[in-house]
C-alpha positions as CSV (number, residue, x, y, z in Angstrom):
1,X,74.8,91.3,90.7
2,X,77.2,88.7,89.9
3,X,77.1,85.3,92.1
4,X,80.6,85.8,93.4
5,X,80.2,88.7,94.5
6,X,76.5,88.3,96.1
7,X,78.2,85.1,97.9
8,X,80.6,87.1,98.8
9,X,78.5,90.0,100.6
10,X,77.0,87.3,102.3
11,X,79.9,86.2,103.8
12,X,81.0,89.6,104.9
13,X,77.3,90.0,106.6
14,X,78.6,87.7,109.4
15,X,81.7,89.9,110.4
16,X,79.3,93.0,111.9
17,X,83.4,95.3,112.3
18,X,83.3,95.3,108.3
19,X,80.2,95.0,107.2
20,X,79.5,98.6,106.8
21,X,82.0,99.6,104.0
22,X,83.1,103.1,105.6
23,X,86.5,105.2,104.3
24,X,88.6,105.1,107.7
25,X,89.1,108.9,108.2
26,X,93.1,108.4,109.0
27,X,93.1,106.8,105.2
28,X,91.4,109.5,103.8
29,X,93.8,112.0,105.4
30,X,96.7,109.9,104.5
31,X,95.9,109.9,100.5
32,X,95.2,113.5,100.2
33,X,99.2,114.2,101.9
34,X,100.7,111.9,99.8
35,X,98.9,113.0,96.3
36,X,101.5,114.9,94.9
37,X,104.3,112.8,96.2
38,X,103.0,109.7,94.7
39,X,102.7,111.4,91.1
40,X,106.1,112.9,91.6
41,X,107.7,109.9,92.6
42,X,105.7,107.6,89.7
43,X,106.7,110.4,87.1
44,X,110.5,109.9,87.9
45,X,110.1,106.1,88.1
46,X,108.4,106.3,85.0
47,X,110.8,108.4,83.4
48,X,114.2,106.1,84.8
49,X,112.9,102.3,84.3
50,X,114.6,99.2,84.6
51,X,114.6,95.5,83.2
52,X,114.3,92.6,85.6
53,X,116.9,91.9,87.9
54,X,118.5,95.8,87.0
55,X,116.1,97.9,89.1
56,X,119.1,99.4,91.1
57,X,118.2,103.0,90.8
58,X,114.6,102.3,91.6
59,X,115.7,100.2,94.6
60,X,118.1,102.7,95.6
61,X,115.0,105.0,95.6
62,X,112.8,102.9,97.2
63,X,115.3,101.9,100.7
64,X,116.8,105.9,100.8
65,X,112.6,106.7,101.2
66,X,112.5,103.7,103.9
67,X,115.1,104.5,105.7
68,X,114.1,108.5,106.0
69,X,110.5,106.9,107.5
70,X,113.0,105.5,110.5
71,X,112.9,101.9,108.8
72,X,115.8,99.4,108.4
73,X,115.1,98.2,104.3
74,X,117.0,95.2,103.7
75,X,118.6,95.2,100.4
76,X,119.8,92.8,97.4
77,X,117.7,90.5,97.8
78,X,116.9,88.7,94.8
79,X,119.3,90.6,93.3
80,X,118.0,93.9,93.8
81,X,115.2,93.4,96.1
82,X,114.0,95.8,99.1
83,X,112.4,95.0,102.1
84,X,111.5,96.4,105.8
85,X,109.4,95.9,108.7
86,X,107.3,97.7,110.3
87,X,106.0,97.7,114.4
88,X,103.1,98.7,115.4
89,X,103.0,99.6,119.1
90,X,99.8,97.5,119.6
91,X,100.1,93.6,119.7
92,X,98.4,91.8,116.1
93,X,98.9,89.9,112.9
94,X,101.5,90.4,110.6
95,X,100.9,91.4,106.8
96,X,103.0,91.8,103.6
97,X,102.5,94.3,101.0
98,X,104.2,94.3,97.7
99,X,105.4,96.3,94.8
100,X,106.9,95.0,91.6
101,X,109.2,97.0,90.1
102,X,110.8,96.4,87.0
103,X,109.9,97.4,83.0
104,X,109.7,96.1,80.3
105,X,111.9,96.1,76.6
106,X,109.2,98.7,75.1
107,X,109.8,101.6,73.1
108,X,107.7,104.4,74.8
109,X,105.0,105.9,72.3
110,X,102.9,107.8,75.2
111,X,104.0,111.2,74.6
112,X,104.0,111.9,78.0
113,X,106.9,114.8,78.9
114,X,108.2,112.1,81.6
115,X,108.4,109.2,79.1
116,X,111.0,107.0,78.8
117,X,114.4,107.3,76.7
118,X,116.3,104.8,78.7
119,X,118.0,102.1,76.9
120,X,119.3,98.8,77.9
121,X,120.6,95.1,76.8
122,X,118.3,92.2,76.5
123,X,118.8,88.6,74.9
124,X,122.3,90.3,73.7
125,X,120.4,93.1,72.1
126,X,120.1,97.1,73.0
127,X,116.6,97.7,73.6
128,X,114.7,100.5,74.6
129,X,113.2,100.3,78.0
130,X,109.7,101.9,79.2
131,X,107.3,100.6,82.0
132,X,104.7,99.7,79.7
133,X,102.8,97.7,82.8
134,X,102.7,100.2,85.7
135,X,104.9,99.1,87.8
136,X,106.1,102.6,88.4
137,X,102.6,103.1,89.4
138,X,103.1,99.9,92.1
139,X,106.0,101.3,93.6
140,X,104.9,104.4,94.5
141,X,102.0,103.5,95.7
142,X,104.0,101.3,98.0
143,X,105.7,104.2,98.8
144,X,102.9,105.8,99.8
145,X,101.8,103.3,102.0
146,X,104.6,102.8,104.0
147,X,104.9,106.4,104.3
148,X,101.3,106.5,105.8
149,X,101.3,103.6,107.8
150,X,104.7,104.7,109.5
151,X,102.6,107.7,110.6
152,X,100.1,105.9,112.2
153,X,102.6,103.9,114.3
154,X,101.5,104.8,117.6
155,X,97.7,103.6,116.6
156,X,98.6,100.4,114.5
157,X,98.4,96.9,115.5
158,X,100.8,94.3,114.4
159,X,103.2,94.3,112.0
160,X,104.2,94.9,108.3
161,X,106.6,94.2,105.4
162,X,106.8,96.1,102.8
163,X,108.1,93.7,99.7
164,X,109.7,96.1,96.5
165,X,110.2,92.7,94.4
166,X,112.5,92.7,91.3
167,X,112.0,90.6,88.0
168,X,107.8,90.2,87.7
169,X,108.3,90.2,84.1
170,X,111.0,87.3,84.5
171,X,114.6,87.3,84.7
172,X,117.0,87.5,81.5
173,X,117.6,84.5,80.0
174,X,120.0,81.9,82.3
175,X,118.9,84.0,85.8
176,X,116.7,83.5,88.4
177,X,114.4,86.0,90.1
178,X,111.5,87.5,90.9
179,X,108.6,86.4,93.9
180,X,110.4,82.6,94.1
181,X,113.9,83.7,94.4
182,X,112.8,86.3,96.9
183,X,111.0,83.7,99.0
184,X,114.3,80.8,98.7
185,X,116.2,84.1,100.1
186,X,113.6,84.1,103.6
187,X,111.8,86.8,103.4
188,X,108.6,84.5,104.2
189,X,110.9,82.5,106.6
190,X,112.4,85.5,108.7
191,X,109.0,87.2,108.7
192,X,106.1,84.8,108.2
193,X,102.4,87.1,107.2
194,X,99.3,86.0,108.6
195,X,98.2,87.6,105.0
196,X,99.6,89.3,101.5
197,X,97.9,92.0,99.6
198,X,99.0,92.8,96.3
199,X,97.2,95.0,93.3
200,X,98.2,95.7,89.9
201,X,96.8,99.0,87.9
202,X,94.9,97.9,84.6
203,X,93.6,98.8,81.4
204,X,90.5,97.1,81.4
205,X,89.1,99.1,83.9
206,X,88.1,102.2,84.2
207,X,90.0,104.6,86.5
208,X,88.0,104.8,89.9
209,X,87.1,100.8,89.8
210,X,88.5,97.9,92.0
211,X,88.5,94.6,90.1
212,X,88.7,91.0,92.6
213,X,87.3,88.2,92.8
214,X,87.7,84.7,95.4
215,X,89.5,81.3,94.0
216,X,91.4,81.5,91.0
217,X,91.9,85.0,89.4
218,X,95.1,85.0,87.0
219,X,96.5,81.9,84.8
220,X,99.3,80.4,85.1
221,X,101.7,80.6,82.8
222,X,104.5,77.8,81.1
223,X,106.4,78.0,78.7
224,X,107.0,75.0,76.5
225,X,110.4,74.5,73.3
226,X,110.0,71.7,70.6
227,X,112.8,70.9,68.4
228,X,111.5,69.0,64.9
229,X,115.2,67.2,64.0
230,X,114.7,66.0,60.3
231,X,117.5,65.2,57.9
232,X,118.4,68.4,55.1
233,X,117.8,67.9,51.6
234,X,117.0,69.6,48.4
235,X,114.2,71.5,48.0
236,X,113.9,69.5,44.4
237,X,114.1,66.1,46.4
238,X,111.9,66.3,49.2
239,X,112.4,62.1,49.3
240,X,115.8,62.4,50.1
241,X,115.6,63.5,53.7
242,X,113.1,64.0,56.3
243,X,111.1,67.2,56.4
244,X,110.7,68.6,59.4
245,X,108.7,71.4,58.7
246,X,105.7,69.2,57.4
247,X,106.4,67.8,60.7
248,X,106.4,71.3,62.7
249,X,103.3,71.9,61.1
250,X,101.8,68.7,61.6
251,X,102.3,69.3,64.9
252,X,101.1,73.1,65.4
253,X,97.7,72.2,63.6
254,X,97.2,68.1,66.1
255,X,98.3,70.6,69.0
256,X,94.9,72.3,68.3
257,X,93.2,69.6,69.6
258,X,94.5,69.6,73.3
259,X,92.3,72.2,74.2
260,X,89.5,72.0,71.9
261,X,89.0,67.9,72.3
262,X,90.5,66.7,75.3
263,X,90.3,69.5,78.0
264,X,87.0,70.0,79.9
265,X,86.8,74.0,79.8
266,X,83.3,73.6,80.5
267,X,84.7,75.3,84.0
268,X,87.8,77.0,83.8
269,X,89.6,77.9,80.6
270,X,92.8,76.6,79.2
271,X,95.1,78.3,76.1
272,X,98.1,76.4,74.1
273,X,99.1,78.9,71.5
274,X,102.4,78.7,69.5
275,X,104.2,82.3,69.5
276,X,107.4,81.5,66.7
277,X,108.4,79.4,64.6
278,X,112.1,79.1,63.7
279,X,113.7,76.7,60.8
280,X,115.1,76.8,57.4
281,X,117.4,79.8,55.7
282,X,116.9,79.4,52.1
283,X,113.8,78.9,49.6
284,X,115.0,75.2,48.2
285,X,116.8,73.7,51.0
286,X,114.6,71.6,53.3
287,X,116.2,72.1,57.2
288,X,117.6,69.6,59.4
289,X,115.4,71.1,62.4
290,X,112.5,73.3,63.1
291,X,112.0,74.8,66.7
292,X,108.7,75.5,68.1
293,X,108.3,77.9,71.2
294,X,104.9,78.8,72.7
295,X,102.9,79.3,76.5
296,X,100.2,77.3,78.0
297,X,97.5,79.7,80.3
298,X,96.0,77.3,83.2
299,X,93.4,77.6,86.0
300,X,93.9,74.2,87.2
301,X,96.8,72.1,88.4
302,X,95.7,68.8,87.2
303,X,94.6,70.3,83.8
304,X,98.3,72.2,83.9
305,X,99.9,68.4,84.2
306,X,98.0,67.0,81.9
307,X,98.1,69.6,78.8
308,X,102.4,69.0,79.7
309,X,101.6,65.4,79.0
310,X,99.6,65.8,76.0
311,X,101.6,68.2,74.0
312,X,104.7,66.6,74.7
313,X,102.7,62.9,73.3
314,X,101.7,64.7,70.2
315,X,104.9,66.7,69.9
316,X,106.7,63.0,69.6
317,X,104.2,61.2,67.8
318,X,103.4,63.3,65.4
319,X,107.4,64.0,64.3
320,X,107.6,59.7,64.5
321,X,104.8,59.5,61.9
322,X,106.9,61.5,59.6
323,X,110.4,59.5,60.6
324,X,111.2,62.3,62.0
325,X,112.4,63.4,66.0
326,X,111.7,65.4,68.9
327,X,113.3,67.2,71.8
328,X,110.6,68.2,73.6
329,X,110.8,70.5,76.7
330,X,107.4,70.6,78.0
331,X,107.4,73.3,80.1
332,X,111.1,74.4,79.1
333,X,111.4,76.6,82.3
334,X,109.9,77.9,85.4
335,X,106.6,79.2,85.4
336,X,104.0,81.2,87.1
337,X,101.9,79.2,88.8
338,X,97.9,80.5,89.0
339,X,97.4,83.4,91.0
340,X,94.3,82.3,93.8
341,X,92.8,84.8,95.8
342,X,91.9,83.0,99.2
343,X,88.0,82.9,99.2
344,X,87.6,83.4,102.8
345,X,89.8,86.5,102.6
346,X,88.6,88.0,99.8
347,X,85.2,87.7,101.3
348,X,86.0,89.3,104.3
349,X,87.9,92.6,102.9
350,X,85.4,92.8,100.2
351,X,83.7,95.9,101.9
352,X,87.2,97.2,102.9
353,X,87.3,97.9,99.1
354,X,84.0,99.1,98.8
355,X,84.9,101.5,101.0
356,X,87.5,103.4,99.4
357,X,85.8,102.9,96.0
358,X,82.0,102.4,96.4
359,X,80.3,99.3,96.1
360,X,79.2,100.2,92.5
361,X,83.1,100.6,91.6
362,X,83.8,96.8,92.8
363,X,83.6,94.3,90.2
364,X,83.7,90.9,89.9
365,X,86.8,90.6,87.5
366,X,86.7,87.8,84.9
367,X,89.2,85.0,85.0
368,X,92.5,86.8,83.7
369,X,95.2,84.3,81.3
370,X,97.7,87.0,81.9
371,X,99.9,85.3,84.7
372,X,101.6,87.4,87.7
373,X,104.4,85.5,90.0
374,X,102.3,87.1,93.0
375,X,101.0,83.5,92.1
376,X,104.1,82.2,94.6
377,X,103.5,84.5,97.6
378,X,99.6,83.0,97.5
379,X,101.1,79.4,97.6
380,X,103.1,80.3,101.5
381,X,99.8,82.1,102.7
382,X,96.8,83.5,102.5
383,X,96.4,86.3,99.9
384,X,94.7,88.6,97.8
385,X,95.4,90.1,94.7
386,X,93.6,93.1,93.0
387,X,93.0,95.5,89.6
388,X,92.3,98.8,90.0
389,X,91.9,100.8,86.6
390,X,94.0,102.9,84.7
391,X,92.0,103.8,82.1
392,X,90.5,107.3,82.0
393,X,86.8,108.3,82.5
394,X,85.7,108.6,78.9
395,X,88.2,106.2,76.8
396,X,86.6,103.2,76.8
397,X,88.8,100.1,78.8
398,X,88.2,97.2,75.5
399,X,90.2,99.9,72.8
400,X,92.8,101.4,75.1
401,X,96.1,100.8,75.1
402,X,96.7,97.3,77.0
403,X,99.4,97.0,79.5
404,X,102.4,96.0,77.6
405,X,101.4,98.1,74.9
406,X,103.9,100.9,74.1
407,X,101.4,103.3,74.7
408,X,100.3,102.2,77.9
409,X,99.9,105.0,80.2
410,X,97.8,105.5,83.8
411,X,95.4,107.7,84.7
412,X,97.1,108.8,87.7
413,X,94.3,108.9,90.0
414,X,94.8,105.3,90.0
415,X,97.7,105.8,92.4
416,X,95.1,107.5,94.9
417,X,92.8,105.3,94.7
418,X,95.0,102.3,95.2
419,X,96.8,104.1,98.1
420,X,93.6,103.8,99.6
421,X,92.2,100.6,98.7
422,X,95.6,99.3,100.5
423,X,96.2,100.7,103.5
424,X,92.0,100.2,104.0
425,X,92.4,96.6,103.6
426,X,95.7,97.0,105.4
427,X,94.1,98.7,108.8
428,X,90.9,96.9,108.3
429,X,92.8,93.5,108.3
430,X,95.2,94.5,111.2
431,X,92.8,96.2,113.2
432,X,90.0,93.2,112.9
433,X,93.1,90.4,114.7
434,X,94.6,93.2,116.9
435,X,94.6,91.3,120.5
């Protein structure tokens, strides 16, 4: 058994109300109502997706099924963001839940007879549009969930708010959005959780498991933008200006370094990787400037501060060696920071997860350099984040199509599964603080 999880048995031994992972009969009833809902309601998601910060149809969708539930959704925040509260009748803590809901610019290759032909603009271009990540799979389990928990009204302690969050994948270009503009707009400051629960449906497990694990689980993510400025010449007289791609690449291959000679990833990994290169037009003029664009993957805030530092140093001194300069915008935007799962938490709702899944179907999941803006809700309070797989029985999770991929699709017992790993951990967590 892995360490983390052992330590993390250990620590659920001392809480004897969870320490027996048991499927709560009213969850059980609850997931096999809403079955066919939640794959009807994914399928038309699915089939209608939207880009960041243009989810209007889904979050039309999502407040008209609120507001039939008896529930007051809040709308346009964060431009198109839903939210609403629930009451128990009993006194308790408060939780938030939440769904991500927008796609991505992905031509759908599934085959599926709900797949996407929806089109849309992005960076100034018409794209086609398909949720190659699952959030359609988030939403309705969401859904779900509210749906469920509404029912149980009467029984539940405490309170929860159901967060339908716009712009995971980013905003366009010269927007804000996503998890941090819907905190700045008070959601956490009108209705502060004791806790937030998030999951995310993923490839590299196989449908039926529940990836977690305490501490750090997802990277953060930065972007970073160099601009080489040289001086244009002739191909034929290299000596007559200044070369900035020599420079560019002078700097791509010293950048390698960072990582490989100056961070200690003897504990937690770190990634600078350069994703385009953009300069020149023609095969004998040398360019005035070459721009560099690429991410940096983090565990660590101090390592996150210092890998800025050093690729903005070798960004400048490398170009000086050559005469030439930089404009270096190290991170050149907004990032995710790194998702943390709050030990103490995920210790204690460990067997709530069992429960629903069976302990042999919770893994400890390995660090994760994708990033998720979750990341910002786990910075305001305690949280915890989890995988559960989308990947059939029988295709193996390393050679199937990655989220992302254009032929990304979930196995839809995913959505049952993860309506019941979240109202568990829900009822378990309410339940556990009821006064």
């Amino acid at each position: 058994m892995h360490r983390l999880v052992a330590a993390l048995l250990c620590a659920c031994a001392a809480l004897p109300a969870l320490a027996q992972p048991t499927q709560r009969p009213e969850v059980a009833g609850a997931a096999t109502a809403l079955q066919a809902k939640l794959v009807d309601w994914r399928r038309d998601i699915h089939q209608h997706p939207e880009l960041g910060n243009r989810e209007t149809r889904t979050a039309a969708k999502v407040a008209e099924h609120l507001r039939s539930l008896g529930l007051e959704p809040k709308t346009g925040i964060a431009h198109t963001g839903v939210t609403a509260v629930l009451k128990g009748a009993r006194p308790g803590p408060r939780i938030a839940l939440r769904a991500d809901m927008d796609a991505l610019p992905v031509t759908e290759q599934t085959g599926l007879p709900f797949a996407s032909t929806a089109t849309a603009t992005y960076s100034g271009q018409t794209t086609s549009v398909m949720h190659a990540c699952g959030h359609d799979a988030h939403v309705a389990i969401l859904m779900g969930v509210a749906e469920a928990l509404v029912g149980m009204r009467e029984q539940l302690a405490g309170e929860v708010l159901f967060v339908f969050q716009p712009a995971e994948e980013g905003p366009p270009d010269g927007e804000d959005g996503g998890a941090s503009m819907m905190l700045a707009e008070g959601i956490f400051r009108d209705f502060k959780p004791d806790a937030v629960f998030g999951l995310h449906v993923f490839s590299t497990l196989q449908a039926g498991q529940i990836g977690v694990r305490g501490g750090p689980l997802m990277a953060a993510s930065d972007r970073f933008h160099i601009k080489v400025i040289g001086r244009q010449t002739h191909g034929s007289r290299p000596w007559g200006g200044i070369d900035p791609i020599v420079a560019a690449a002078d700097i791509v291959g010293t950048a390698q370094s960072i990582v490989s000679r100056r961070t200690n990833i003897s504990e937690l990994p770190a990634v600078v990787s350069f994703g385009a290169i953009d300069g020149g037009i023609r095969y004998n003029i040398i360019p005035d400037s070459v721009e560099l664009v690429g991410t940096i993957r983090t565990f660590d805030e101090d390592v996150r501060s210092d890998i800025f530092a050093d690729l903005k140093n070798v960004a400048e001194h490398v170009s000086a060696a050559h005469g030439a300069t930089v404009e270096a915008e190290v991170p050149d935007a907004t990032g995710n920071p790194v998702t943390v799962n709050d030990p103490a938490l995920t210790a204690r709702l460990l067997p709530s997860l069992q429960a629903v899944a069976g302990a042999d179907n919770v893994i400890e999941t390995p660090l994760n350099l994708g990033a998720e803006d979750f990341a910002y809700y786990a910075r305001e309070v305690p949280a915890m984040f989890f995988f559960v797989g989308a990947t059939p029985q029988g295709q193996d999770p390393m050679t199937a199509p990655s989220n992302h991929s254009p032929q990304f699709d979930v196995d839809e017992s995913a959505l049952d599964l993860g309506l019941r790993a979240m109202l568990q951990v829900s009822l378990d967590f309410l339940d556990a603080d009821a006064g």
